[in-house]
FISE-524733 format. One line per 2 residues: number of its first residue (from 1); their letters; for each residue x, y, z of N, C-alpha, C. Coordinates in steps of 0.2 Angstrom, whole numbers, padded with zeros to 4 digits, always signed. Example, Ala and Ser with C-alpha at 12.3 -4.5 7.8 and 13.67 -1.06 7.14 Angstrom:
<lotis>
1> as> +0066:-0028:+0039:+0062:-0022:+0039:+0066:-0016:+0039 ~ +0064:-0011:+0035:+0068:-0005:+0036:+0064:+0000:+0039
</lotis>
This chain:
<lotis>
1> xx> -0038:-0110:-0095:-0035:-0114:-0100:-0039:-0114:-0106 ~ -0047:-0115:-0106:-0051:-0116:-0110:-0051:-0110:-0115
3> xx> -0050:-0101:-0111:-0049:-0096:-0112:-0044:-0095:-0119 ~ -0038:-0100:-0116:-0034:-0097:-0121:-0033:-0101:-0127
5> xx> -0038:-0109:-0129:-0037:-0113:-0131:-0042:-0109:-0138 ~ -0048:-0106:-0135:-0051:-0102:-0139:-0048:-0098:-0141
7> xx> -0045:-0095:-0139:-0043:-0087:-0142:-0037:-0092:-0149 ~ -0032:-0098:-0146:-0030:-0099:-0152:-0032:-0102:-0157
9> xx> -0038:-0103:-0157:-0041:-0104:-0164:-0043:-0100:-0168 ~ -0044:-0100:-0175:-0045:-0093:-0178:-0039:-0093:-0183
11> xx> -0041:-0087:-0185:-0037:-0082:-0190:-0034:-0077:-0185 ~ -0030:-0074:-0187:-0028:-0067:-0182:-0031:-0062:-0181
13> xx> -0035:-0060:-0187:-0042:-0056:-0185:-0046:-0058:-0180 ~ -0047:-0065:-0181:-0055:-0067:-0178:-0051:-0068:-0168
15> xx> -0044:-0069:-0169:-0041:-0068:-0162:-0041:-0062:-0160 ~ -0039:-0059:-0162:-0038:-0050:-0161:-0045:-0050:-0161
17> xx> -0050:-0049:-0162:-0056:-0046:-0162:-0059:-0049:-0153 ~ -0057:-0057:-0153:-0060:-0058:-0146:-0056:-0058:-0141
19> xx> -0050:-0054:-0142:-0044:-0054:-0136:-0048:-0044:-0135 ~ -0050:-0042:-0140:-0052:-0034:-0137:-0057:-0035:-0134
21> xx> -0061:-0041:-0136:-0070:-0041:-0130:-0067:-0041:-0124 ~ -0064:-0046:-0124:-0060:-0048:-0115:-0055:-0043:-0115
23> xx> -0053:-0037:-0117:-0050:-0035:-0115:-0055:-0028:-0112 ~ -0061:-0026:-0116:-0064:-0023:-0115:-0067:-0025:-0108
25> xx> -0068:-0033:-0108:-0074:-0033:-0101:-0068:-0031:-0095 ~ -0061:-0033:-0096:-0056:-0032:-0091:-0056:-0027:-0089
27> xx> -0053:-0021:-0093:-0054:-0014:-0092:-0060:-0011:-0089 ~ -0066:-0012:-0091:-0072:-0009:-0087:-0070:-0007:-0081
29> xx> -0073:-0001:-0082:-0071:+0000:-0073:-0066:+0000:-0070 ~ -0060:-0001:-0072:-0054:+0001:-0069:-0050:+0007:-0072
31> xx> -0050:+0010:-0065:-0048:+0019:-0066:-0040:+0018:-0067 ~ -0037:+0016:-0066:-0028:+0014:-0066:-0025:+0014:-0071
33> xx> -0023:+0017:-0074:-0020:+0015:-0081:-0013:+0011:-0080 ~ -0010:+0010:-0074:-0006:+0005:-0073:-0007:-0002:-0073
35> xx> -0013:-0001:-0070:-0018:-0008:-0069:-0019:-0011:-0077 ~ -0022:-0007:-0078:-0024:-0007:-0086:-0020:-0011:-0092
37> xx> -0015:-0006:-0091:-0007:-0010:-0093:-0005:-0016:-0093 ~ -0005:-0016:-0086:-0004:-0024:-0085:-0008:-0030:-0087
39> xx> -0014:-0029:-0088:-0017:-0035:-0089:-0017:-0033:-0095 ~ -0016:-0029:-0099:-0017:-0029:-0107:-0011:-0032:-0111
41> xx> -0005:-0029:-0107:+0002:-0034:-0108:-0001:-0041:-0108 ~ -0003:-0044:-0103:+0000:-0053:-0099:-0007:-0054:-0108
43> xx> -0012:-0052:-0108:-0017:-0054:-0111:-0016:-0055:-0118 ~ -0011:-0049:-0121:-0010:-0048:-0130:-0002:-0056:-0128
45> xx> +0001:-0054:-0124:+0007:-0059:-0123:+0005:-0066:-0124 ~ +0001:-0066:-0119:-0001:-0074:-0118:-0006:-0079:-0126
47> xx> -0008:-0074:-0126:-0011:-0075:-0133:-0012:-0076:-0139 ~ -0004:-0073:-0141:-0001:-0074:-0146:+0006:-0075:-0147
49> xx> +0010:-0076:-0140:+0014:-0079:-0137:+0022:-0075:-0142 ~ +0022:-0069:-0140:+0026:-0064:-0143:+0032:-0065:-0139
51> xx> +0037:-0063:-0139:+0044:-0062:-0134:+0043:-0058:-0130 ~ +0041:-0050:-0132:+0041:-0045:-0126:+0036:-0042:-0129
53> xx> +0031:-0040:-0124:+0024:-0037:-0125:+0024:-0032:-0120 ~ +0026:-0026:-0118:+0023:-0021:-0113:+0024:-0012:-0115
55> xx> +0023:-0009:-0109:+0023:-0002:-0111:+0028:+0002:-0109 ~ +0027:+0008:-0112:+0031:+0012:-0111:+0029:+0021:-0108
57> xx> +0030:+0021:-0103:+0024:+0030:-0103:+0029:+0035:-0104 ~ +0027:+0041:-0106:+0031:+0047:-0108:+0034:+0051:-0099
59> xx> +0040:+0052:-0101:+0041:+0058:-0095:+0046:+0062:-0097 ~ +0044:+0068:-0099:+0049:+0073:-0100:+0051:+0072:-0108
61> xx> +0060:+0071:-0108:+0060:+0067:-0115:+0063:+0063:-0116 ~ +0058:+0057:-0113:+0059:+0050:-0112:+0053:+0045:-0112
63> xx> +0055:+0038:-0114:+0050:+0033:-0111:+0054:+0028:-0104 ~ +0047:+0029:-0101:+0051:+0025:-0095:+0048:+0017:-0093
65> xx> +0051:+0010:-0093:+0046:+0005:-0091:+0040:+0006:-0088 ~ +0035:+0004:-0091:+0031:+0001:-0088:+0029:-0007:-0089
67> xx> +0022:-0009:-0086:+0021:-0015:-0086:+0023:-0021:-0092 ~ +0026:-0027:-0093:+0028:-0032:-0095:+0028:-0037:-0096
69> xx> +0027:-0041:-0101:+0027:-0048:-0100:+0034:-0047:-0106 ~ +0039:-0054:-0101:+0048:-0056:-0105:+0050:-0055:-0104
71> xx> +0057:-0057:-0106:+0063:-0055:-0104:+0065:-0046:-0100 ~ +0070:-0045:-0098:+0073:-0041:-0097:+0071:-0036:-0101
73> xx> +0071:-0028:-0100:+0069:-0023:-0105:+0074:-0017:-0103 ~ +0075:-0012:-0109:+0080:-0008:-0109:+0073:-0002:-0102
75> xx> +0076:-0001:-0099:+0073:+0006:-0093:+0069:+0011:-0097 ~ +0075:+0016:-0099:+0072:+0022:-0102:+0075:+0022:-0108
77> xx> +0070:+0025:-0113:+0073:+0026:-0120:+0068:+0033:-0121 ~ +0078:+0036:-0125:+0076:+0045:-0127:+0071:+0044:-0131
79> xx> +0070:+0052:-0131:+0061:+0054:-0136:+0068:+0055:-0143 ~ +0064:+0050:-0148:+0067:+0050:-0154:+0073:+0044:-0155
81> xx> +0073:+0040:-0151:+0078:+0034:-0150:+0076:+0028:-0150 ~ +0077:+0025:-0157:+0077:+0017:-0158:+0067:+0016:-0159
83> xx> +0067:+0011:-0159:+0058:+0012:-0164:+0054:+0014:-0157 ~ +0053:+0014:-0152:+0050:+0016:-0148:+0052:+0023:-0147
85> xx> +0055:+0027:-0147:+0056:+0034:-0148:+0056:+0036:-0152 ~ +0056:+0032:-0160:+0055:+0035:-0166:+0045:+0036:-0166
87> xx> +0043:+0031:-0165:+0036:+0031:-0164:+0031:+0036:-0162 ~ +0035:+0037:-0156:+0033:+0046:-0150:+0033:+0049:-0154
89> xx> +0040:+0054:-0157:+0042:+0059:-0161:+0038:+0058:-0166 ~ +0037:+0054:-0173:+0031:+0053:-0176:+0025:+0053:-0177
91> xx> +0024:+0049:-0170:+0015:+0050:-0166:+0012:+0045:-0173 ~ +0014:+0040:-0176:+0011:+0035:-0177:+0014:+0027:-0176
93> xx> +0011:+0023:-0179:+0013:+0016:-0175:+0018:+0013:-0182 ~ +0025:+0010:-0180:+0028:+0008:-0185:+0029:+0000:-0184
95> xx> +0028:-0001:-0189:+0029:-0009:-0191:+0037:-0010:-0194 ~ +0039:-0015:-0191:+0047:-0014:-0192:+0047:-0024:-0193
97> xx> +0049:-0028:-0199:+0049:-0034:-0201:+0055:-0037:-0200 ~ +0062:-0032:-0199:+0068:-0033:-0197:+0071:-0029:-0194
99> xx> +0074:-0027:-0187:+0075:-0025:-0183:+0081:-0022:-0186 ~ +0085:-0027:-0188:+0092:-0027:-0190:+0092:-0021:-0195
101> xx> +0087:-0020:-0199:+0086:-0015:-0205:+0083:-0007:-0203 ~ +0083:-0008:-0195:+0080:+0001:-0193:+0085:+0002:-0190
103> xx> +0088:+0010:-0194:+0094:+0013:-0192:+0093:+0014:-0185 ~ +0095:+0012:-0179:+0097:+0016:-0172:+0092:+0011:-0170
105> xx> +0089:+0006:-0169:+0089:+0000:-0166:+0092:+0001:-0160 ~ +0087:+0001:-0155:+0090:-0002:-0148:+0090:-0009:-0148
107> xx> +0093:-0013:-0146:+0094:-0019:-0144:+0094:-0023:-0139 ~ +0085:-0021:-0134:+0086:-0024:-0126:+0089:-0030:-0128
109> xx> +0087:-0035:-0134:+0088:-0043:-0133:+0089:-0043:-0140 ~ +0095:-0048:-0141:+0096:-0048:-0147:+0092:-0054:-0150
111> xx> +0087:-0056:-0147:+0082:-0062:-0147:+0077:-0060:-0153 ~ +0077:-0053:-0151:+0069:-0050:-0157:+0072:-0048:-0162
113> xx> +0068:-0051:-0166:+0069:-0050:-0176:+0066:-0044:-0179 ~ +0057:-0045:-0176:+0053:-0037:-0178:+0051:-0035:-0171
115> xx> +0048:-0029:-0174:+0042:-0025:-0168:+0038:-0021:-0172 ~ +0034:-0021:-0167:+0027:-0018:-0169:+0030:-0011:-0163
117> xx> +0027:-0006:-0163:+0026:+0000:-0158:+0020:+0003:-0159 ~ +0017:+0006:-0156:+0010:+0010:-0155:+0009:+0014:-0151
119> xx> +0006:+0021:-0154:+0007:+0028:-0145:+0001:+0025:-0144 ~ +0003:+0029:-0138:-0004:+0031:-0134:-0005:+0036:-0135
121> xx> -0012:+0038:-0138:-0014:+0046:-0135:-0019:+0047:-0133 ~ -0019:+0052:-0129:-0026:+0055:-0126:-0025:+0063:-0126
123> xx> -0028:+0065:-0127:-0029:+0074:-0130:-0023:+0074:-0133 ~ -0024:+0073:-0139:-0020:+0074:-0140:-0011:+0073:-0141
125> xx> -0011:+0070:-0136:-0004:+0071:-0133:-0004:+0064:-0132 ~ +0007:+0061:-0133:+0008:+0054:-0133:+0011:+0053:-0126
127> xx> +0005:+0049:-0124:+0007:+0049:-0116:+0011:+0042:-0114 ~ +0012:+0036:-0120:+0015:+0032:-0121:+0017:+0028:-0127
129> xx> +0018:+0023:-0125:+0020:+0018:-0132:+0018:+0009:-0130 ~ +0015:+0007:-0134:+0014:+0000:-0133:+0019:-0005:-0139
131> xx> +0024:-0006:-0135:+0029:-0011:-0139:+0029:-0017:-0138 ~ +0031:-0021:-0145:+0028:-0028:-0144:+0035:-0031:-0150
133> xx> +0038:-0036:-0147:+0043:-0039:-0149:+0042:-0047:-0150 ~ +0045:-0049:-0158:+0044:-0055:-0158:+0052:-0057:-0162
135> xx> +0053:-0066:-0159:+0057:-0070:-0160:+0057:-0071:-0169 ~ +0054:-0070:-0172:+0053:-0070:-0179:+0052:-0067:-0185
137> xx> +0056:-0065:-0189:+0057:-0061:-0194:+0048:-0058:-0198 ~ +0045:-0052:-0197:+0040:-0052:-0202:+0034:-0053:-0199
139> xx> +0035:-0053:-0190:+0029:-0055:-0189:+0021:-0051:-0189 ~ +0024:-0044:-0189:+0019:-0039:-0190:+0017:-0039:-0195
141> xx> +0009:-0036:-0196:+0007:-0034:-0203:+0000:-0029:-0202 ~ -0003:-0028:-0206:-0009:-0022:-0207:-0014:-0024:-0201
143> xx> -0015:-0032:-0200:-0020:-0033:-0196:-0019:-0033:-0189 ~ -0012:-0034:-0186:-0008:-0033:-0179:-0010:-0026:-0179
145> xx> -0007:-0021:-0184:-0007:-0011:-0182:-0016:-0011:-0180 ~ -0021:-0011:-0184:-0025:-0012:-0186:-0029:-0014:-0178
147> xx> -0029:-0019:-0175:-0032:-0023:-0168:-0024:-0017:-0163 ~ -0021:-0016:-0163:-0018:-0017:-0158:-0019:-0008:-0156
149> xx> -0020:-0002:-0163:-0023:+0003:-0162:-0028:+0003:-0159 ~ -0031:+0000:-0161:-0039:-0001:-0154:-0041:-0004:-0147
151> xx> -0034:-0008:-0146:-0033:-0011:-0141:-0029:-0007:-0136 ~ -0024:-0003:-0140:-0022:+0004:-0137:-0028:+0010:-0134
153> xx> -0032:+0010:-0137:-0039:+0017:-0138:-0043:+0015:-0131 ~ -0040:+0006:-0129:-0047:+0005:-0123:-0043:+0007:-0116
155> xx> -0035:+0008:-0117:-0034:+0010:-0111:-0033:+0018:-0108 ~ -0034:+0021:-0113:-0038:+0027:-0110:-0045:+0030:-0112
157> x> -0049:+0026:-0111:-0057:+0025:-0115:-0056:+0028:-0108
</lotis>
């Protein structure tokens, strides 16, 4: 509890910045990138208390659920479908302020207003996506892309 009392104090940067320490000491050592996943979800979720926080890995031409923190999540989404698909196919990370306003929007929950998306790469190549969904309009901005790029980078370090 003391954990998390800390982490919300702060500015968003000075949050972000001590959620990747502990994100760093967590990862250490763990070969599992599912592993990895998981605690990276529960940790950015609990944190900054977002609606859905988790990942998505690539297979073939698609993303398929991985680890989660919230509600319910759509399974699979095509390569090039709705922001987590548009993201892959672009191979960079989109900040979306209203959900409503992105042509071809998937809708796991009609709860979420924006999202953040972020690939995963290693050689190269976008092995996932880290999707983060919030109850509130406009909730991303330069400093979310910004931390949440590096917060991606540590789980395949």
């Amino acid at each position: 509890m003391a954990e998390h009392l800390e982490i919300a104090a702060g500015n968003k940067a000075e949050r972000y910045a001590l959620l990747t320490r502990q994100i760093e000491s967590v990862v250490a050592g763990e070969s599992d990138q599912i592993a990895r996943m998981a605690n990276i979800a529960s940790m950015i979720h609990h944190t900054f208390g977002f609606w859905w926080t988790g990942f998505y890995r690539a297979d073939g031409n698609e993303l398929i659920l991985g680890p989660f923190q919230g509600p319910l999540a759509c399974t699979r989404i095509a390569f090039g479908r709705g922001v987590c698909g548009t993201a892959w196919r672009e191979e960079h990370t989109i900040v979306v302020p209203d959900v409503e306003q992105f042509e071809g929007h998937i809708a796991c929950s009609s709860a979420s207003r924006s999202e953040i998306v972020v690939p995963i790469r290693t050689n190269g190549t976008i092995i996932g996506v880290l999707d983060i969904d919030s109850r509130e309009l406009a909730t991303f901005d330069a400093t979310d892309q910004e931390w949440l790029e590096r917060i991606v980078e540590l789980l395949v370090a």
